[in-house]
C-alpha positions in Angstrom: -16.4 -5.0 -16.4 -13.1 -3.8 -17.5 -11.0 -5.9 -14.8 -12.8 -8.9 -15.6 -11.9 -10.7 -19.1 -13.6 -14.2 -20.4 -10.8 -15.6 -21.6 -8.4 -14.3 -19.6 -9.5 -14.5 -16.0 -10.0 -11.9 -13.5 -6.7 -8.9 -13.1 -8.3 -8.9 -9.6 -5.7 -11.1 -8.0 -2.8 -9.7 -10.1 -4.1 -5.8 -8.7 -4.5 -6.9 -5.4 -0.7 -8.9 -5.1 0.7 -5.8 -6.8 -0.8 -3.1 -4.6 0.7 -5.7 -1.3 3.9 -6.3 -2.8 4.0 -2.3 -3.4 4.1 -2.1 0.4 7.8 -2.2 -0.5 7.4 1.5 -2.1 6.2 2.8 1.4 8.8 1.3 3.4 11.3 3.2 0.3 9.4 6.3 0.6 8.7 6.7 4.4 12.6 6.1 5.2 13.7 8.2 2.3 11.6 11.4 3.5 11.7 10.7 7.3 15.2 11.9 7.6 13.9 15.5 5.9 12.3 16.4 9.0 14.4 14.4 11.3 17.1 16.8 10.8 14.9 19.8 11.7 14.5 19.0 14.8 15.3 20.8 17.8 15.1 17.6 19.8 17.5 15.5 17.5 19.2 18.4 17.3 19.9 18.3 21.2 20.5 14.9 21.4 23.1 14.5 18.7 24.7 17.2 18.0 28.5 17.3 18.8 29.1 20.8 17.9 28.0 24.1 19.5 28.1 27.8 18.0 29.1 31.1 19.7 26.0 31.4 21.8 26.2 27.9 23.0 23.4 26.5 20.9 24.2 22.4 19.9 24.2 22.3 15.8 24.8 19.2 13.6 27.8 20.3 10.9 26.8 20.4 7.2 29.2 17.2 7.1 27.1 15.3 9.6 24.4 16.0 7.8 25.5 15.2 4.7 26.8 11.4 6.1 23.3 11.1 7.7 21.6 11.6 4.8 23.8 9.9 2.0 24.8 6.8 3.9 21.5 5.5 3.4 22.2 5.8 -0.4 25.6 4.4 -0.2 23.4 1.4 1.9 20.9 1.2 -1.2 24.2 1.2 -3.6 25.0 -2.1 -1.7 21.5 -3.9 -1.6 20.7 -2.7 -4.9 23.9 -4.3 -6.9 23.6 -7.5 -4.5 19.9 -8.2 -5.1 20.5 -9.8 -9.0 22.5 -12.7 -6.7 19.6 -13.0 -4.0 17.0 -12.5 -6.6 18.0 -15.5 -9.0 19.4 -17.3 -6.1 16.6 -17.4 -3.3 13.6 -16.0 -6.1 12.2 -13.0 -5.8 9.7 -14.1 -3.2 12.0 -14.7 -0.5 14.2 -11.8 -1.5 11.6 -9.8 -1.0 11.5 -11.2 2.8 15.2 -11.1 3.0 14.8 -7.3 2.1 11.9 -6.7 4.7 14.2 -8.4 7.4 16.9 -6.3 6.5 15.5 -3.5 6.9 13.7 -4.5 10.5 17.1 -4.7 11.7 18.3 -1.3 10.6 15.5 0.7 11.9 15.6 -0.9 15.4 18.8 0.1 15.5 17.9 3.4 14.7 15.1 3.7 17.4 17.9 2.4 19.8 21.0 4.6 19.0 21.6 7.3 21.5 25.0 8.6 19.4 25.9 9.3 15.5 27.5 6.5 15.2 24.8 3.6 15.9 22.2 5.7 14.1 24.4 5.8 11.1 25.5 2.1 11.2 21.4 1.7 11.6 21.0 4.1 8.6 23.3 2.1 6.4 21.3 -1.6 7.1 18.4 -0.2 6.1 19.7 1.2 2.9 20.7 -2.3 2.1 17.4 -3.3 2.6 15.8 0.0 0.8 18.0 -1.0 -2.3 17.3 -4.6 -2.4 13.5 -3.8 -2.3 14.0 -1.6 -5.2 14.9 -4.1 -7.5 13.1 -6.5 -6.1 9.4 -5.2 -5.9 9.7 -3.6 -9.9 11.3 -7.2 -10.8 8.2 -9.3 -9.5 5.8 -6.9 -10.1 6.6 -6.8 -13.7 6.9 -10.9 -13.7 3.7 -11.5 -12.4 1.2 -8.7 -13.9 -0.7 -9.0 -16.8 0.7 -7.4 -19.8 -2.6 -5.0 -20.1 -1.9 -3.4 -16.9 1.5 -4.0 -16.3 2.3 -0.5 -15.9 -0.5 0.4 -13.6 0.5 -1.7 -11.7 4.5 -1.4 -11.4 3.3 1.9 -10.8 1.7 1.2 -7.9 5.0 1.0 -6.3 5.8 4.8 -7.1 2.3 5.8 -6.0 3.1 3.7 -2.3 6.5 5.6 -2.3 4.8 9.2 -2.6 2.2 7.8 -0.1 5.2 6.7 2.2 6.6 10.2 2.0 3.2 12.1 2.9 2.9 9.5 6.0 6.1 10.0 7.2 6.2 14.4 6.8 2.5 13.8 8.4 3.8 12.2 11.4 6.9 14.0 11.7 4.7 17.3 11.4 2.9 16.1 14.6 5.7 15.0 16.7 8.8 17.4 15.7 7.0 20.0 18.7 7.9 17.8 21.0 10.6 18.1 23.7 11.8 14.6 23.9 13.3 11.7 22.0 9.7 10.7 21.2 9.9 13.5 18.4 12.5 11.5 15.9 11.9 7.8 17.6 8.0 7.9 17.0 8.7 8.4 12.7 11.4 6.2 12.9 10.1 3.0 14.8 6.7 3.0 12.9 8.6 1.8 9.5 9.2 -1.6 11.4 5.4 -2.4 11.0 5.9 -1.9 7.1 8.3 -4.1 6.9 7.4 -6.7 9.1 3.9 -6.9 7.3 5.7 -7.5 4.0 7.9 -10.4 5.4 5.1 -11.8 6.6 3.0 -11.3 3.7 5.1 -12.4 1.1 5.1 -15.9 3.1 1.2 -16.5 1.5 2.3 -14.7 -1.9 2.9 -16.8 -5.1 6.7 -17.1 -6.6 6.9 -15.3 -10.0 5.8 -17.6 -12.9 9.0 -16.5 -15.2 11.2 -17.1 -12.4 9.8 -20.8 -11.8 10.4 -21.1 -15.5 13.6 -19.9 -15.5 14.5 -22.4 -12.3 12.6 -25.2 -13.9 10.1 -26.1 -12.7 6.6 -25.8 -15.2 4.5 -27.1 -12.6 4.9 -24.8 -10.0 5.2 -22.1 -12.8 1.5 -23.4 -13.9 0.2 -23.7 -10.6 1.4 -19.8 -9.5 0.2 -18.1 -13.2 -2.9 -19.4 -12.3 -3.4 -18.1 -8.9 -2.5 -14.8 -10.4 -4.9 -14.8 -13.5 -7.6 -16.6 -11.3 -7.9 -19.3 -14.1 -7.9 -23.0 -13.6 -4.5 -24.7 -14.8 -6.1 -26.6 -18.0 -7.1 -23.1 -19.3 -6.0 -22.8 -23.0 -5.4 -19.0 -22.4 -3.1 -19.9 -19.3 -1.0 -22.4 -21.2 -0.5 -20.2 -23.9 0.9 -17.3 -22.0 3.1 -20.3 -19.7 4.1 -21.2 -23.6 5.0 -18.0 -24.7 7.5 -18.1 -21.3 8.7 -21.6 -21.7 9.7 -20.4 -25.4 11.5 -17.8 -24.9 13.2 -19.4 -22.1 14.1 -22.0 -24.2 15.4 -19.8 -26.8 17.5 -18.0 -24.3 18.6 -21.2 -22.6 20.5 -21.3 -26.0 22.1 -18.2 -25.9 24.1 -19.6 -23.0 24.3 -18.7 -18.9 24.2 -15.0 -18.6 27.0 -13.4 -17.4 27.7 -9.8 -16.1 30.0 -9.2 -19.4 26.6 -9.6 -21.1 24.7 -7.3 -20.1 27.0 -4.7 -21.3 27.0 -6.3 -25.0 25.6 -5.5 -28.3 21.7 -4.9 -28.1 21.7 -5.3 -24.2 24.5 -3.2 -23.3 22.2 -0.4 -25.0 18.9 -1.2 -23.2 21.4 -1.0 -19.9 22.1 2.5 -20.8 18.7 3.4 -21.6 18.0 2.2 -18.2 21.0 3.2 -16.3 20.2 6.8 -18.2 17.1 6.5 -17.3 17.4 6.5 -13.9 20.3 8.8 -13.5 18.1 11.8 -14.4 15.3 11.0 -12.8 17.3 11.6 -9.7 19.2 14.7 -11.6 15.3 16.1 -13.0 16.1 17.3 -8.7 13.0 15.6 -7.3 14.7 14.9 -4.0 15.9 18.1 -3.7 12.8 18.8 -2.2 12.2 15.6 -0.3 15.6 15.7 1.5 16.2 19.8 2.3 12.9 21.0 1.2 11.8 21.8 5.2 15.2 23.5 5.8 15.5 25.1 1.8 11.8 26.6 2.4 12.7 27.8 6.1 16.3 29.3 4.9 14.3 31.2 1.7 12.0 33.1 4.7 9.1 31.0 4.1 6.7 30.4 6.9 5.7 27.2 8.4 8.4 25.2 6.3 6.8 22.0 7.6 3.4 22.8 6.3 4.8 23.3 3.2 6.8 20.3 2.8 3.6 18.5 3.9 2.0 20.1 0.8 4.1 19.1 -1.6 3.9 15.6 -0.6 0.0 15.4 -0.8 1.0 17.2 -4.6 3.0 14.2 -5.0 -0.1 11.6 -4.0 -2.3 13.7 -5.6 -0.6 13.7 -9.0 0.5 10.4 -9.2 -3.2 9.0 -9.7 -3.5 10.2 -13.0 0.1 8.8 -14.2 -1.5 5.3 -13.3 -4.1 6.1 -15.9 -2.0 7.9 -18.4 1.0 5.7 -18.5 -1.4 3.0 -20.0 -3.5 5.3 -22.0 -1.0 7.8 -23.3 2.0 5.4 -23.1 5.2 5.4 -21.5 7.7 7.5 -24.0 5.0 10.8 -24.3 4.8 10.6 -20.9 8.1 11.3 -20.0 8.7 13.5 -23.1 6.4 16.0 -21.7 7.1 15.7 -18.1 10.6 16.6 -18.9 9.7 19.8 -20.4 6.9 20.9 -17.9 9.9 19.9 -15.2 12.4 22.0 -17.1 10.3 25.1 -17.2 9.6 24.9 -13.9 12.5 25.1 -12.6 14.0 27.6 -14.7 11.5 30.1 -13.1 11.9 28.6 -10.1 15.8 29.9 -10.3 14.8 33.4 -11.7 12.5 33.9 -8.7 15.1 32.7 -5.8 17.1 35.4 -7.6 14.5 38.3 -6.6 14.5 39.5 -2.9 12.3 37.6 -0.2 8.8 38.8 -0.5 5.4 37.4 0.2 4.6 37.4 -3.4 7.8 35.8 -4.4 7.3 33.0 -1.8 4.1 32.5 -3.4 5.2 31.8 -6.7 8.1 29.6 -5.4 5.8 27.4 -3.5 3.1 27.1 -6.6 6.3 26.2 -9.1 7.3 23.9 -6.9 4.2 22.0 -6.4 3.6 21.8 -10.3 7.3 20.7 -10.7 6.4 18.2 -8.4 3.0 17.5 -10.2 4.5 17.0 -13.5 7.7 14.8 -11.9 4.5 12.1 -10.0 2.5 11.9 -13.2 5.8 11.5 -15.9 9.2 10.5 -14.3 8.4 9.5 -10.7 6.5 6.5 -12.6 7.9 5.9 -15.7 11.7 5.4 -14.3 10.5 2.1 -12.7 8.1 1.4 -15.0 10.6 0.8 -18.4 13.6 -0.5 -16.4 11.2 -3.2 -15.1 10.2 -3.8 -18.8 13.0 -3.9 -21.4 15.3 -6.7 -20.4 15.2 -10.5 -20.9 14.5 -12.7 -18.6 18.2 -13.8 -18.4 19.7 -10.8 -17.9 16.9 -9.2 -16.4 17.8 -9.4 -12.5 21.3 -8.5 -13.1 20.5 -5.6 -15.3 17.9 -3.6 -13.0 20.1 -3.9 -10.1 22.7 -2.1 -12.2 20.1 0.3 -13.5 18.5 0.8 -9.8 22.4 1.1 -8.2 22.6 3.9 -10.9 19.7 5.5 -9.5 21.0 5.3 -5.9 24.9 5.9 -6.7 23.5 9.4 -8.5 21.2 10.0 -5.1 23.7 9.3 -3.0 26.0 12.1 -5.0 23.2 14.7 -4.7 22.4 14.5 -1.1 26.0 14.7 -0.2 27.1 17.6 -2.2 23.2 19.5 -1.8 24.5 20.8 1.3 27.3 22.4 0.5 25.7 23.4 -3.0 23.5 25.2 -1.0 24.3 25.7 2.4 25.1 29.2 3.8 27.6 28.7 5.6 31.6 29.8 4.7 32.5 26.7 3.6 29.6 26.3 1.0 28.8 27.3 -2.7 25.8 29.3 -1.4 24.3 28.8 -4.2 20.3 28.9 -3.0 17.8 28.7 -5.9 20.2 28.9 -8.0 20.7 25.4 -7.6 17.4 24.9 -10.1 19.2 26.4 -13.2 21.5 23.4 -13.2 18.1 20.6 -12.7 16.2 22.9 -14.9 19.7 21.8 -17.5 19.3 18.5 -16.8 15.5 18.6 -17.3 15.7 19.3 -20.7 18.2 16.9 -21.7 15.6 14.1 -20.6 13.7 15.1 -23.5 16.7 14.5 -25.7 16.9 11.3 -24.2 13.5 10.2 -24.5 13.7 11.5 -28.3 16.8 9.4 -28.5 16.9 6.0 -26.4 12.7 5.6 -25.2 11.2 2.8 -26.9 6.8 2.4 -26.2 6.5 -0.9 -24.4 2.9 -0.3 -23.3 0.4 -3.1 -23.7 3.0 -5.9 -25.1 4.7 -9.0 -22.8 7.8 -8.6 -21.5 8.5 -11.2 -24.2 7.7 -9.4 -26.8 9.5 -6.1 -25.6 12.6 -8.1 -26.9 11.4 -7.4 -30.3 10.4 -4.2 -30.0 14.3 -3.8 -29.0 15.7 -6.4 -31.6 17.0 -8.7 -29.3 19.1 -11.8 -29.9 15.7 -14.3 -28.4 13.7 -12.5 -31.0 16.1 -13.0 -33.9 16.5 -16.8 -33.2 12.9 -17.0 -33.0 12.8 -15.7 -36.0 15.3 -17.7 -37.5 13.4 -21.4 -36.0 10.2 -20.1 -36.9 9.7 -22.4 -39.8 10.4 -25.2 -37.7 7.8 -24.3 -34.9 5.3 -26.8 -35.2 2.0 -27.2 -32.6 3.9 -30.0 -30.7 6.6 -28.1 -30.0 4.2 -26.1 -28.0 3.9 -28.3 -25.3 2.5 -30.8 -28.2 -0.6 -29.1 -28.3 -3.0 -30.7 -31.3 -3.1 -26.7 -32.7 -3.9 -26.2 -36.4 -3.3 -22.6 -36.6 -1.5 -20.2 -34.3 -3.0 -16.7 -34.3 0.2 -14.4 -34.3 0.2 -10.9 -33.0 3.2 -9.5 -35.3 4.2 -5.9 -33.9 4.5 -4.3 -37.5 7.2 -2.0 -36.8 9.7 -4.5 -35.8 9.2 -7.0 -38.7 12.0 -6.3 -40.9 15.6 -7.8 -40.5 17.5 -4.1 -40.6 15.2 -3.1 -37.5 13.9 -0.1 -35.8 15.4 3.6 -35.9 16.0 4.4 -32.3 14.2 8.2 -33.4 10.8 6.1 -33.0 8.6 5.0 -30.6 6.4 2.0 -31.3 2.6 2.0 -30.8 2.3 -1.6 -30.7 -1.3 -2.5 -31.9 -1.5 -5.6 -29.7 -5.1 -7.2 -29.0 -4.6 -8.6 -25.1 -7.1 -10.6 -26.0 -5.6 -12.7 -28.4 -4.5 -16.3 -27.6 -0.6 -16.5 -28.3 1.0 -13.4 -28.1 4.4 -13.4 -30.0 6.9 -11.2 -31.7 7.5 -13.5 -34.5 7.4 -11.8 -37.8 5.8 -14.4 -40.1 8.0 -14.9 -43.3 4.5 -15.3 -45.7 3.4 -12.2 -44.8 1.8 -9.9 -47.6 1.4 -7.2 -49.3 0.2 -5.4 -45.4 3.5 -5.5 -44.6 5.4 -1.9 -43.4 8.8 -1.1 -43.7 10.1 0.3 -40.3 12.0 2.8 -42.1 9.2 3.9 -43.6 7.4 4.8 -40.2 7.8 8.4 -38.7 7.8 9.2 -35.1 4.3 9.5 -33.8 2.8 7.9 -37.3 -0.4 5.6 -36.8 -0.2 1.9 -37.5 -2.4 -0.3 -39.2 -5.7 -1.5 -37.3 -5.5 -4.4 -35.0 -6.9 -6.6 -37.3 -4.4 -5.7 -40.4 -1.8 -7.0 -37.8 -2.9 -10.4 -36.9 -2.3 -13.3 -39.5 -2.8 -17.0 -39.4 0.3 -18.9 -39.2 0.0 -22.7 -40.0 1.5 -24.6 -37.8 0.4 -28.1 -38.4 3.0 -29.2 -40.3 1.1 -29.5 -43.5 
């Protein structure tokens, strides 16, 4: 059966910690969404409005709404750039509990706030813990997985955040009818059983191997790889992925403490904006457009039953993001978002050219289809494979500091848009009015993701997070391939090892390196005992010349690309 490998143990355990852990993606997507229909609400409306119009009726100002929404992304800001600290501090076990506390806290203060201003204050705490749990779930997802199904499994967390968004617009639709407080508390107060089944699940959860590693200490590293691959400690093919870890470690130990200067420098201050970029327009591709105004843009563009509709597009969202699970491992990560970025960029151009047109039945029609296969193409491309590569390109030590600066990005550029959406689209004096016109500038921004994924996307599918060094010429990969003749079978944990096989990712052999205009297919066996990105200085006449591979061109067969590397010292 395909989750079940005879040398490698069972994925079972890895799929089932990923899928708990990815808990952390409802609690991100039911917050993010619940506000959406929050703000509808005649009841919330009444209760916290300060303002009244000319007929007397209580409304909430385009600025309060703006604050309500956007201070929860100026909390994630917060969490997000604080969790590298918490995260190689406390580990990424108990910074996942940390975040899960947080944001217990924030939402009781929610369900208790009878004014702006406690609400708000409640908002901001559970940003915090929003933005913590989005480094945090990617990171130790991505740490713990096996490299086969990594991405299925960091995508998990996208999947539980478009789940978390359905929930939330479900129950919303079946409270915001009702009179009293119960309408907005009801939504609200349920997110504290998330949470606190994450603290409190976490508690039984293993610590991430690398991070053991990286603290030192082996054993515990041994003894929580091997609750995760279901294989007894002793197993050769569990020592010889703990190996690969302890090597690179090693190597890195050598490169010196990392600092926050470094991860601006050379080759990782590139992979920072790749991921930084990354994540930027994913939140400027104007996904949450929808998920933050869509109730009140539908109902303001005549459409009927604006709720239904919103709850639509979120089952779209579910709905689509099953495939992507598939795909991203099948297809790969960098075609993925290539095409998503186009299908989202066409989309939304006719999306604009219709809210241009007057308000008929027909033209509702199409606005609500476009929007759903926006939303389609957005779950199976970028809604996964933002997460998905940021959680995959850096080294170990840089890697905590670097995706909370690549998930702050995300939540700085968030926070941006749902401040300024309002008055972008708002009809009111004060506003740019805009409407659907709004799409002609994400429909711009679409189609400079497929620049960028021309440009900076690298294919990381099917490789260890070890080896993604080399597949972006890192400084560990260039020392390891400066020591390589000196590797010898005891200085693998002193194994008695005559020959090492070598899995040697073709297109980053050579010393000049990779053109950034191509996207690896790395033809890596997982079977294969030690998986490393060292290019083997005998290699023959089967060797290729990265400049001599195109974009999209094949690669030798598996088998051209393993060699025997002697390693006995003879």
């Amino acid at each position: 059966m395909w989750w079940i490998s005879f040398q490698e143990g069972s994925v079972i355990p890895g799929i089932i910690v990923g899928c708990f852990v990815a808990i952390g993606g409802l609690i991100f997507g039911w917050d993010t969404g619940n506000i959406n229909g929050i703000l509808a609400m005649d009841s919330f409306i009444r209760d916290y409005a300060t303002n009244v119009d000319a007929h007397g009726r209580p409304y909430i100002t385009a600025g309060q709404s703006s604050l309500i929404v956007s201070i929860l992304s100026a909390g994630t800001v917060i969490g997000s750039l604080t969790a590298n600290f918490w995260a190689d501090w406390i580990g990424r076990r108990w910074g996942l509990i940390l975040s899960s506390t947080l944001f217990t806290v924030g939402v009781i203060l929610q369900t208790l706030s009878t004014a702006l201003p406690l609400f708000i204050i409640g908002r901001m705490i559970t940003g915090i813990g929003v933005g913590l749990i989005s480094v945090m779930v990617p990171l130790y997802q991505a740490e713990s997985a096996p490299r086969w199904i990594r991405g299925s499994i960091i995508g998990c967390y996208q999947l539980s955040i478009t789940i978390g968004l359905l929930l939330t617009t479900i129950i919303s639709n079946a409270t915001h009818s009702r009179t009293d407080s119960g309408a907005y508390r009801i939504p609200i107060s349920l997110q504290a059983i998330l949470s606190v089944t994450l603290a409190v699940g976490m508690l039984f959860l293993p610590e991430s191997p690398r991070f053991l590693v990286k603290r030192g200490h082996p054993e515990a590293a041994t003894l929580a790889l091997a609750k995760l691959r279901a294989l007894p400690r002793d197993h050769p093919t569990l020592q010889e992925e703990l190996e690969e870890i302890e090597m690179f470690h090693e190597i890195e130990c050598d490169l010196g403490k990392a600092t926050w200067k470094d991860c601006f420098r050379g080759n990782l201050g590139a992979r920072l904006w790749t991921g930084c970029g990354l994540q930027a327009l994913q939140q400027l591709t104007g996904i949450n457009f929808i998920f933050y105004y869509g109730t009140t843009y539908f109902k303001t563009n005549g459409v009927s039953r604006p709720f239904v509709i919103s709850l639509i597009a979120n089952i779209v969202n579910v709905v689509a993001t099953i495939p992507g699970l598939y795909l991203v491992e099948k297809a790969g990560r960098a075609p993925l978002l290539f095409i998503g970025a186009l299908g989202m960029g066409f989309c939304q151009l006719v999306i604009a050219v219709v809210g241009l047109t007057t308000s008929t039945d027909v033209a509702n029609k199409v606005l609500i289809g476009l929007t759903c296969v926006y939303i389609a193409f957005f779950a199976m491309t970028w809604g996964l494979g933002g997460w998905i590569v940021t959680g995959e390109i850096f080294p170990l030590r840089v890697r905590a500091k670097s995706m909370s600066m690549t998930a702050a990005t995300n939540w700085i550029v968030n926070w941006a848009l749902s401040y300024s959406t309002p008055y972008l689209v708002d009809e009111s004096p004060d506003s740019a009015r805009l409407g659907s016109k709004i799409c002609f500038i994400w429909a711009g921004f679409c189609f400079l993701s497929v620049w960028f994924v021309q440009k900076y996307i690298h294919e990381t599918k099917g490789i260890s997070l070890e080896q993604v060094d080399g597949v972006y010429h890192g400084s560990t990969a260039a020392k390891i391939r400066n020591r390589l003749s000196s590797v010898t079978g005891a200085s693998l944990r002193k194994r008695d090892t005559t020959h090492v096989n070598e899995i040697i990712p073709l297109h980053v052999a050579a010393a000049g390196g990779m053109p950034s205009s191509y996207t690896s297919r790395a033809p890596l066996s997982p079977l294969s005992p030690v998986h490393s990105i060292i290019p083997s200085s005998s290699r023959d006449s089967n060797e290729v010349s990265p400049g001599s591979l195109e974009r999209g061109s094949s690669l030798p067969d598996k088998e051209n690309s393993i060699q025997r590397v002697d390693t006995s010292g003879s």
